[in-house]
Chimera marker file (.cmm) of the C-alpha trace (Angstrom):
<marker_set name="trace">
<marker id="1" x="4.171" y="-8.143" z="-3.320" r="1" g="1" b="0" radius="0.5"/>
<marker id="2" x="6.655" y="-5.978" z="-1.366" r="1" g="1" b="0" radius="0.5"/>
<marker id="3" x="6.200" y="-3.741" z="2.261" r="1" g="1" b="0" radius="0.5"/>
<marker id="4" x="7.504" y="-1.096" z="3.489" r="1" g="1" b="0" radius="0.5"/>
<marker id="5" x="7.716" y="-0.500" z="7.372" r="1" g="1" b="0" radius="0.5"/>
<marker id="6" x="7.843" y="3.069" z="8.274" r="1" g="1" b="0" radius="0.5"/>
<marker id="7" x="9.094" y="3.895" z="11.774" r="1" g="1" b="0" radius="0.5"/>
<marker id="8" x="7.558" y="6.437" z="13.858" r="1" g="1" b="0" radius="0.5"/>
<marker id="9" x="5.045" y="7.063" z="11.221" r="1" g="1" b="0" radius="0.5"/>
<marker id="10" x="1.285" y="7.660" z="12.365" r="1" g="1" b="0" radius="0.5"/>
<marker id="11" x="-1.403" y="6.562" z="10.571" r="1" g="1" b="0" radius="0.5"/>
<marker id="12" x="-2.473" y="9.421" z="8.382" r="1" g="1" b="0" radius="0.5"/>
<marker id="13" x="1.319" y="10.387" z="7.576" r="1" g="1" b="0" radius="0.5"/>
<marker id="14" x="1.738" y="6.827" z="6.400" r="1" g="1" b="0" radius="0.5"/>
<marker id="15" x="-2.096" y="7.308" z="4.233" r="1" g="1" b="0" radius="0.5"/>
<marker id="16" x="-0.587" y="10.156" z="2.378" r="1" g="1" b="0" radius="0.5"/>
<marker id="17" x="2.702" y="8.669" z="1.944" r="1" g="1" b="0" radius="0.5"/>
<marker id="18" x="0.887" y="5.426" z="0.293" r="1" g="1" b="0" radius="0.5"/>
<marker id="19" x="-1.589" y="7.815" z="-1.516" r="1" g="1" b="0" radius="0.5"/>
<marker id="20" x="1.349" y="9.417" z="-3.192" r="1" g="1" b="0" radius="0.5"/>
<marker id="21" x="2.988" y="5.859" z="-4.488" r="1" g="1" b="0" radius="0.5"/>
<marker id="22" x="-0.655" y="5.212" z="-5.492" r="1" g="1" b="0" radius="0.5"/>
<marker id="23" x="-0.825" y="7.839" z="-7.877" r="1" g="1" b="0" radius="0.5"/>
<marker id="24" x="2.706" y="8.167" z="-8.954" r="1" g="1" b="0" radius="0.5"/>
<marker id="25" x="2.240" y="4.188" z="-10.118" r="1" g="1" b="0" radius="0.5"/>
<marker id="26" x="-0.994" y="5.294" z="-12.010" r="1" g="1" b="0" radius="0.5"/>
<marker id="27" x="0.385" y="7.814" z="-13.856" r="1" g="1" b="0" radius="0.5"/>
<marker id="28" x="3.668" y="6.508" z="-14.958" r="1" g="1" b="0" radius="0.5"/>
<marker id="29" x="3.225" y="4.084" z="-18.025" r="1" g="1" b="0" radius="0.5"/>
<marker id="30" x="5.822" y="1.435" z="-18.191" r="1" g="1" b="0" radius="0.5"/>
<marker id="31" x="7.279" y="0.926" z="-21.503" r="1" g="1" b="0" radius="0.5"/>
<marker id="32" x="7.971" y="-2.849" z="-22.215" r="1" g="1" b="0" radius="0.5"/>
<marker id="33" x="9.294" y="-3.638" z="-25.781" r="1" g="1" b="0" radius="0.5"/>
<marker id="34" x="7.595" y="0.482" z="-26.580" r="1" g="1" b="0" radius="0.5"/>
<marker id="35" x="4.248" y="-1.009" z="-25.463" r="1" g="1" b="0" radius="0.5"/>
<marker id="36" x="2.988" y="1.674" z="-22.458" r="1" g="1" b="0" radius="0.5"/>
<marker id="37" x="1.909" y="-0.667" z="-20.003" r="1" g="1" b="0" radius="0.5"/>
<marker id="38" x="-0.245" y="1.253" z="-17.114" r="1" g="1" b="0" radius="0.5"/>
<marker id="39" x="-0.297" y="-0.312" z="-13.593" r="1" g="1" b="0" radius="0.5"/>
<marker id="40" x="-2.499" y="0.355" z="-10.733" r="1" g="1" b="0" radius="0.5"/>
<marker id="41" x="-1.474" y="-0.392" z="-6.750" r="1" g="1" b="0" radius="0.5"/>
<marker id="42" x="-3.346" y="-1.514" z="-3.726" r="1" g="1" b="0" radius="0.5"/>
<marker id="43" x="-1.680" y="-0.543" z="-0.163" r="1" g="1" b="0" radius="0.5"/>
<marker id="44" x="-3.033" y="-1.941" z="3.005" r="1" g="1" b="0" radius="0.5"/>
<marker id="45" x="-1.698" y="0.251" z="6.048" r="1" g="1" b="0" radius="0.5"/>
<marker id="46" x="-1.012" y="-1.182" z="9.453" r="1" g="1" b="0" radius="0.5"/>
<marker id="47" x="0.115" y="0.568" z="12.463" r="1" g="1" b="0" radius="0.5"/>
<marker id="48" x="1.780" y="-0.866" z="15.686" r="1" g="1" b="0" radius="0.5"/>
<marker id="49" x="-0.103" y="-1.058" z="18.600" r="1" g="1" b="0" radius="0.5"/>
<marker id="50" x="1.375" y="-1.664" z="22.286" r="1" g="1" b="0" radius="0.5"/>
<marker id="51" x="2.422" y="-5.021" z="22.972" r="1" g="1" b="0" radius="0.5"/>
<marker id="52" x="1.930" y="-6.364" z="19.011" r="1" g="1" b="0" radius="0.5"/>
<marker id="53" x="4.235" y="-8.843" z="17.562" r="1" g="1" b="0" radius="0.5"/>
<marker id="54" x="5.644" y="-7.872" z="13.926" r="1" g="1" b="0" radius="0.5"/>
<marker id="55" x="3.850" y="-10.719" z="12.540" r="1" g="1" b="0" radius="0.5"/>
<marker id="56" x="0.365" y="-8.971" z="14.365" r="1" g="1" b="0" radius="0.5"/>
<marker id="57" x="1.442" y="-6.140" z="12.112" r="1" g="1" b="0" radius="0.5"/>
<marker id="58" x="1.955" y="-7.895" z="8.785" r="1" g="1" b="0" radius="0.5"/>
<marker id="59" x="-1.109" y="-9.323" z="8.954" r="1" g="1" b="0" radius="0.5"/>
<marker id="60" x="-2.966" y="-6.341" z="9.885" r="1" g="1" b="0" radius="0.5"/>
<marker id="61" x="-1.499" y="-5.184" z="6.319" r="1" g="1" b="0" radius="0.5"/>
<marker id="62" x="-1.792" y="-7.897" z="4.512" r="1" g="1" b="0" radius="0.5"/>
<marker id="63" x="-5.767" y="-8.063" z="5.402" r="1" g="1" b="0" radius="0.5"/>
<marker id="64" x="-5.981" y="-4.288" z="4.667" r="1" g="1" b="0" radius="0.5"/>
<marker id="65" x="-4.610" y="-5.016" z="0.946" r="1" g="1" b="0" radius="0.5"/>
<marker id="66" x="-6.880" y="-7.325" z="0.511" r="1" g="1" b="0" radius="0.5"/>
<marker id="67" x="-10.006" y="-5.259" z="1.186" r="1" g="1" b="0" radius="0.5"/>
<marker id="68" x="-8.278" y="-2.546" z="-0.996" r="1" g="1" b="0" radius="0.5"/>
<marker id="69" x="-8.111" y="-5.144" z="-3.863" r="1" g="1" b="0" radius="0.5"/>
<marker id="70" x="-11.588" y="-6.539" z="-2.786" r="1" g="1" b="0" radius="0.5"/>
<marker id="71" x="-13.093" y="-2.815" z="-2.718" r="1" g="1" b="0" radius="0.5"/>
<marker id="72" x="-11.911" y="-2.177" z="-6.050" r="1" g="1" b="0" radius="0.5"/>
<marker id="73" x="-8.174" y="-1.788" z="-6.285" r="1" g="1" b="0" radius="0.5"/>
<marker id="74" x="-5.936" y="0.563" z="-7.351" r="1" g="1" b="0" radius="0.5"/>
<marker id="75" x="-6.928" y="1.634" z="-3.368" r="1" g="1" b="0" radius="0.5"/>
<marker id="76" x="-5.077" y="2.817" z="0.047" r="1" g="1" b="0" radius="0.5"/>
<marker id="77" x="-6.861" y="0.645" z="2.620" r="1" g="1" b="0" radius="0.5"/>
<marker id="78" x="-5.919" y="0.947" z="6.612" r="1" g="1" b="0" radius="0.5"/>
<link id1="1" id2="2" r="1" g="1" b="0" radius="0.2"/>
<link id1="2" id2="3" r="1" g="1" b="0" radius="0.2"/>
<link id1="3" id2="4" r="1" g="1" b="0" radius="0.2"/>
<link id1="4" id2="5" r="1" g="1" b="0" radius="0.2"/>
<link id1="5" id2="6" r="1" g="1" b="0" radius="0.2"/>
<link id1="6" id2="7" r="1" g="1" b="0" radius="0.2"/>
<link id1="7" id2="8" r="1" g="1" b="0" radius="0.2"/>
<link id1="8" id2="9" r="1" g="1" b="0" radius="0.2"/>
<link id1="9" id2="10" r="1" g="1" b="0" radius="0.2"/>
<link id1="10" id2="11" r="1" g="1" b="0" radius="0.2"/>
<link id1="11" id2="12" r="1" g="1" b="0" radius="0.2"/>
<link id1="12" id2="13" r="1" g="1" b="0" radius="0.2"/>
<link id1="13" id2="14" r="1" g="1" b="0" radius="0.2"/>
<link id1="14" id2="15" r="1" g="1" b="0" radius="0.2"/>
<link id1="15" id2="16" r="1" g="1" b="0" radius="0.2"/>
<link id1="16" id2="17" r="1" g="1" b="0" radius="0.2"/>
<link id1="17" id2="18" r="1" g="1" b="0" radius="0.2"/>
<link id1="18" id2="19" r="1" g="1" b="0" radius="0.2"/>
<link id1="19" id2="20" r="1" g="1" b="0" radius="0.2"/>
<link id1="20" id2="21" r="1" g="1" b="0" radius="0.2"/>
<link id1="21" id2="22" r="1" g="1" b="0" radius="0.2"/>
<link id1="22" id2="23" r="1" g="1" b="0" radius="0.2"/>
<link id1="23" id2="24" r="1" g="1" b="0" radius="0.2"/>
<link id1="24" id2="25" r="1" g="1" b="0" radius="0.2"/>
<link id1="25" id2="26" r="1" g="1" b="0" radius="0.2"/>
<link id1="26" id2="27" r="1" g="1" b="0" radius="0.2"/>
<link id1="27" id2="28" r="1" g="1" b="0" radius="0.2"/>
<link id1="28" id2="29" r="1" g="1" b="0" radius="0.2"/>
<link id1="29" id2="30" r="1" g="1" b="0" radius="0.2"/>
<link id1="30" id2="31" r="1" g="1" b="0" radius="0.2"/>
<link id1="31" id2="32" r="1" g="1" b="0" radius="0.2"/>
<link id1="32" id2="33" r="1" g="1" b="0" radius="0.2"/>
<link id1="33" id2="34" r="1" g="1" b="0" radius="0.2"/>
<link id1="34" id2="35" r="1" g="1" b="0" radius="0.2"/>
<link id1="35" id2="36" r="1" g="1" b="0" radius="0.2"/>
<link id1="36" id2="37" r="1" g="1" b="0" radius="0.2"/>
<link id1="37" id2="38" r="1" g="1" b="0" radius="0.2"/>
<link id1="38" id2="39" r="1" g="1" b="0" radius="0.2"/>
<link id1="39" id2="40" r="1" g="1" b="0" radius="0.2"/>
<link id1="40" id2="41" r="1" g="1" b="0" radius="0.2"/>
<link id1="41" id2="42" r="1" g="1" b="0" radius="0.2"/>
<link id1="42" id2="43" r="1" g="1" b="0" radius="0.2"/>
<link id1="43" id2="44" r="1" g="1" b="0" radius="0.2"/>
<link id1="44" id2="45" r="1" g="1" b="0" radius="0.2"/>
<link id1="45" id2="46" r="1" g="1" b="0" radius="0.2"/>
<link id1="46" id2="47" r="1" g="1" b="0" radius="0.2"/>
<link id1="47" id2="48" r="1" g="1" b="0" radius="0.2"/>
<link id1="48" id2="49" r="1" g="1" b="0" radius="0.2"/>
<link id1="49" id2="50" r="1" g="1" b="0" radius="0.2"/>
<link id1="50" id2="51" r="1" g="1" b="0" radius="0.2"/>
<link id1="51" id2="52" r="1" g="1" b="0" radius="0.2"/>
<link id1="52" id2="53" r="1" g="1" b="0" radius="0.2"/>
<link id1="53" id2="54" r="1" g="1" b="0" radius="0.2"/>
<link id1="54" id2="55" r="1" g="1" b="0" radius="0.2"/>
<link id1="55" id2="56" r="1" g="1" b="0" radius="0.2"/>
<link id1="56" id2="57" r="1" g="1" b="0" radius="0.2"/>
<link id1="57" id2="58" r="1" g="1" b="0" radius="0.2"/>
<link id1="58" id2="59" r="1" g="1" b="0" radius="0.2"/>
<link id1="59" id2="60" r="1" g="1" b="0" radius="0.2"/>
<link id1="60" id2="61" r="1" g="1" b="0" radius="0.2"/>
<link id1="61" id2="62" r="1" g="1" b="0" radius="0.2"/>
<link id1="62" id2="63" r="1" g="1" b="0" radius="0.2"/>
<link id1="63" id2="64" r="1" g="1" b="0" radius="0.2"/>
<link id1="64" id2="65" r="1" g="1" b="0" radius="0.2"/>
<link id1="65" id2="66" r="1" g="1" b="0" radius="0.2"/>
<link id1="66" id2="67" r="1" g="1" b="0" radius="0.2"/>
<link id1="67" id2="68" r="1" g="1" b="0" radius="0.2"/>
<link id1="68" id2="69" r="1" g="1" b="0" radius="0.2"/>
<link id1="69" id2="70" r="1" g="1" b="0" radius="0.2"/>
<link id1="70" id2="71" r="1" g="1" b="0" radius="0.2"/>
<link id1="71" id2="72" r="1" g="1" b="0" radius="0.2"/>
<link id1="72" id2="73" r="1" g="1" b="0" radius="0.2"/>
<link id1="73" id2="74" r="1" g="1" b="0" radius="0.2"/>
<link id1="74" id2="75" r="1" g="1" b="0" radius="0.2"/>
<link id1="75" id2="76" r="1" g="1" b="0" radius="0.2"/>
<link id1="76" id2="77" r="1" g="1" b="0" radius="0.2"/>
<link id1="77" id2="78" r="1" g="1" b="0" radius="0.2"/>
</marker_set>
């Protein structure tokens, strides 16, 4: 699992940002030993509110993925 904090970002910048990964991972096929392997990615989006701690953050995020994953995957979730 990896993050990515984006600074400055608001919500629906950061959406389309994600959205974009989202389908750039879906279409790519990975080739492992010339097998096409095709991944999907879940993104749960957090943003930082006034007086939040970074770990307040990361677990906004981290529960976001998981109701991506939990609605379906392959899913933004914020």
């Amino acid at each position: 699992m990896a993050g990515a904090v984006l600074p400055e970002t608001p919500l629906d910048k950061a959406s389309l940002i994600a959205e974009s990964l989202r389908e750039i991972v879906q279409s790519q096929p990975f080739l492992v030993d010339e097998t096409a392997i095709h991944l999907t990615v879940s993104i749960g989006i957090s943003t930082l509110a006034v007086n939040m701690q970074a770990e307040d953050l990361y677990r906004l995020a981290d529960e976001a993925l998981y109701r991506a994953k939990n609605a379906g995957r392959n899913r933004i979730a914020c």
